[in-house]
C-alpha positions in Angstrom: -12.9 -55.3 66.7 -9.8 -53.4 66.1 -9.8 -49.7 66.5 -7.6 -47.9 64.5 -4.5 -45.3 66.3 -5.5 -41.5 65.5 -2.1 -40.4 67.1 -0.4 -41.4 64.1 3.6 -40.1 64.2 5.1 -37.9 61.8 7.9 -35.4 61.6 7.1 -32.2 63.4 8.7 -28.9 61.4 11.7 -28.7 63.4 13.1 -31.8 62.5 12.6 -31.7 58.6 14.3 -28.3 59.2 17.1 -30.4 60.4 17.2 -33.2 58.1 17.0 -30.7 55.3 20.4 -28.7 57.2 22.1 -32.4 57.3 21.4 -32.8 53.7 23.1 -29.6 52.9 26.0 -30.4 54.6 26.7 -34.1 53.0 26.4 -32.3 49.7 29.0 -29.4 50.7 31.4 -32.5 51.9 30.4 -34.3 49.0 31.4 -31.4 45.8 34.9 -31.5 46.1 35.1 -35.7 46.0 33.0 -35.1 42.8 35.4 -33.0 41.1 37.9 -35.8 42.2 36.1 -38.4 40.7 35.8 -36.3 37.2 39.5 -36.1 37.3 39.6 -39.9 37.6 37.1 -41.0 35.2 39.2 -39.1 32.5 42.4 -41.1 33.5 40.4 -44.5 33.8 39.2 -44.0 30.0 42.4 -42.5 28.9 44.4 -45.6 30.5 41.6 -48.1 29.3 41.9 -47.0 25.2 45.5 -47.1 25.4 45.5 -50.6 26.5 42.9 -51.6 24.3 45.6 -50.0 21.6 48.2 -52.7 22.6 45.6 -55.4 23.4 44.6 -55.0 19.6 48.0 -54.9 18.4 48.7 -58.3 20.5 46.2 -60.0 18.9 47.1 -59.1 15.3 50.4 -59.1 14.4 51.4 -56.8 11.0 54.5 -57.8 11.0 55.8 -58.5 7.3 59.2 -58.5 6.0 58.4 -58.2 2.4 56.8 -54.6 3.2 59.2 -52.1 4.0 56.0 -50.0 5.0 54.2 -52.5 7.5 54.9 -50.7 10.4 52.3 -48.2 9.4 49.4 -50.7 9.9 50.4 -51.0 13.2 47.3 -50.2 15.5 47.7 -46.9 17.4 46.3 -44.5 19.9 46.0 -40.7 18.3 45.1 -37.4 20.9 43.7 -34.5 18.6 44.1 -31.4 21.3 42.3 -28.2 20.7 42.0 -25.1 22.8 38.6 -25.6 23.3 38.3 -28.5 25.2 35.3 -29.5 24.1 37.1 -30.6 20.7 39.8 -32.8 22.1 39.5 -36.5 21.3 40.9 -39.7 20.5 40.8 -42.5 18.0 42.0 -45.9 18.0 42.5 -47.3 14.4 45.1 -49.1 11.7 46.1 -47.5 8.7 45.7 -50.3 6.5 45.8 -49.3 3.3 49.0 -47.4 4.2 47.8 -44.1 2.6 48.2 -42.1 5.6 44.8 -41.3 6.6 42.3 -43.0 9.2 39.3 -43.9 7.7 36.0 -44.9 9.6 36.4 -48.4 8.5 39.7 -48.3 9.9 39.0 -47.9 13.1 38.5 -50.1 16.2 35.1 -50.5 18.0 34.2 -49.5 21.3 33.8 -52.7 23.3 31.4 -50.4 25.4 29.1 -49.7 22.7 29.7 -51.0 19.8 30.4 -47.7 17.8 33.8 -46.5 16.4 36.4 -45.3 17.6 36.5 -42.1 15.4 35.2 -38.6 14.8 34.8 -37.8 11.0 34.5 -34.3 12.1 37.9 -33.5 12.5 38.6 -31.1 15.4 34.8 -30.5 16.5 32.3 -31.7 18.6 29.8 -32.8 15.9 29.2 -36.6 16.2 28.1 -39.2 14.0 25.4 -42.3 15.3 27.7 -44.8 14.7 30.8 -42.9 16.6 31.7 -43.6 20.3 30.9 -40.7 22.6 33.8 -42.2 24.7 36.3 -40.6 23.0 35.5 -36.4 23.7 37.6 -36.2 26.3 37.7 -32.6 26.4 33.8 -32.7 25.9 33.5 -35.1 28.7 36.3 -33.9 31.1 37.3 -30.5 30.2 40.7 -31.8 28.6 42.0 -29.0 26.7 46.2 -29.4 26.6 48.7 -32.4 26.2 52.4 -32.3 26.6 54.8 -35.0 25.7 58.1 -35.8 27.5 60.4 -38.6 26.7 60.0 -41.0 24.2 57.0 -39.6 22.7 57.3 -37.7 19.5 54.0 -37.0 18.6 51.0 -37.2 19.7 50.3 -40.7 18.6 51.2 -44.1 19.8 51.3 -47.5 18.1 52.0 -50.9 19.5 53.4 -54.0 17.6 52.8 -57.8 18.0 54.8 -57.4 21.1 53.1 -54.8 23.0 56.3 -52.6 22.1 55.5 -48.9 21.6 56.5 -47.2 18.2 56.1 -43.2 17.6 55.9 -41.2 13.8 55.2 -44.6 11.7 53.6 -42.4 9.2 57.8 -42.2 8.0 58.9 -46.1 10.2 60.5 -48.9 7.5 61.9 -52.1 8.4 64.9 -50.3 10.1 63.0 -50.1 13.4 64.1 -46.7 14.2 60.4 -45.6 15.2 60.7 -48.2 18.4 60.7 -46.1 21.1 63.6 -45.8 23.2 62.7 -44.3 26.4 59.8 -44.1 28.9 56.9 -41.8 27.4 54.9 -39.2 30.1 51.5 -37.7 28.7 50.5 -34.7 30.7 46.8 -33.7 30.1 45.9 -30.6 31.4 42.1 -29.6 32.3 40.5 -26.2 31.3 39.1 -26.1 34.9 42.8 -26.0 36.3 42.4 -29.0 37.8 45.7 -30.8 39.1 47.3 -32.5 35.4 47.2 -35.9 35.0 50.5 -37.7 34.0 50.3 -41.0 32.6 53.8 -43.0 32.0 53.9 -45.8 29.2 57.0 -48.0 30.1 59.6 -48.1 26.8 60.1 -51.9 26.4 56.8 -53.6 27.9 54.3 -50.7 26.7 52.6 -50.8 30.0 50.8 -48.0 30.7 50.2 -46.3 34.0 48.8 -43.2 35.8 51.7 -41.5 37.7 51.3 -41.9 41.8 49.3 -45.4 40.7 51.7 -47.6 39.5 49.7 -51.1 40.5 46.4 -50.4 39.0 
């Protein structure tokens, strides 16, 4: 018959002291890659919506010469900043009734979630069911300032059939002045003071990327 082992090992006091001291320090190494990463995950969705902008645009082309006011279909990217950072957003839609205003039909849908790419709200942080929580940037990552350099004009973007970028189509006709002409830099800036985070969309291709990570 077996007899069972009464000296049965466990950890004395002094070493759960120490695993508890180890602990403490992995998460003291650890805070400041998790600011890092918070930093990151804002310029991964930022980059991600404005190339599902284009991607949209590429796939359906609003191009028609007998509508001196197509170009105001064209699917675009628009950044609504607030001081509070917690009302700063973005939506993703086509104007296609031309009247100048987004509705929620309008809009694209998150491939995420399957909610829209909109806040009916205006400049707050109240949400809707059916709207994307993706897009509260400021909510989500403290973004409370954007600055334009270059080509941009306002705080929009759109992309034709081509993946070329076009600013201020609220006023673009068929003269194509809206096409942007030179390289566009967004700087978003974080209510934390975190370092900004500049994001470069190339003039003729539309490619967008975050400055310091060209290739990804």
């Amino acid at each position: 018959m077996r007899t069972l082992n009464k000296q049965t090992k466990a950890f004395t006091m002094i070493e759960l002291v120490f695993v508890i001291v180890v602990l403490g320090i992995l998460a003291a190494l650890a805070m400041p890659r998790l600011d890092r990463d918070l930093r990151q995950e804002a310029a991964d969705n930022i980059l991600s919506a404005i190339r599902y902008t284009q991607h949209l645009a590429l796939n359906d082309d609003k191009t028609d010469p007998f509508d001196t006011n197509w170009q105001k279909e064209l699917w675009q990217i628009r950044f609504t900043v607030s001081a509070d950072n917690k009302a700063t957003f973005y939506t993703i839609s086509s104007d296609q009734d031309q009247d100048g205003f987004v509705d929620k039909s309008e809009t694209a849908i998150d491939p995420i979630n399957g909610h829209y790419m909109y806040n009916a709200s205006g400049a707050t942080v109240d949400m809707d069911s059916d709207e994307s929580p993706n897009i509260f940037i400021g909510k989500k990552y403290g973004i409370n300032s954007l600055t334009l350099n270059g080509g941009c004009t306002v705080q929009h973007l759109a992309f034709d059939h081509l993946g070329r970028v076009h600013t201020g189509i609220g006023s673009a006709t068929n003269t194509y002045d809206k096409y942007m002409s030179s390289d566009c830099t967004m700087t978003f800036g974080f209510a934390d003071g975190s370092d900004n985070l500049d994001i470069i969309i190339a003039k003729e291709t539309g490619y967008a990327y975050i400055v310091g990570q060209e290739d990804s």
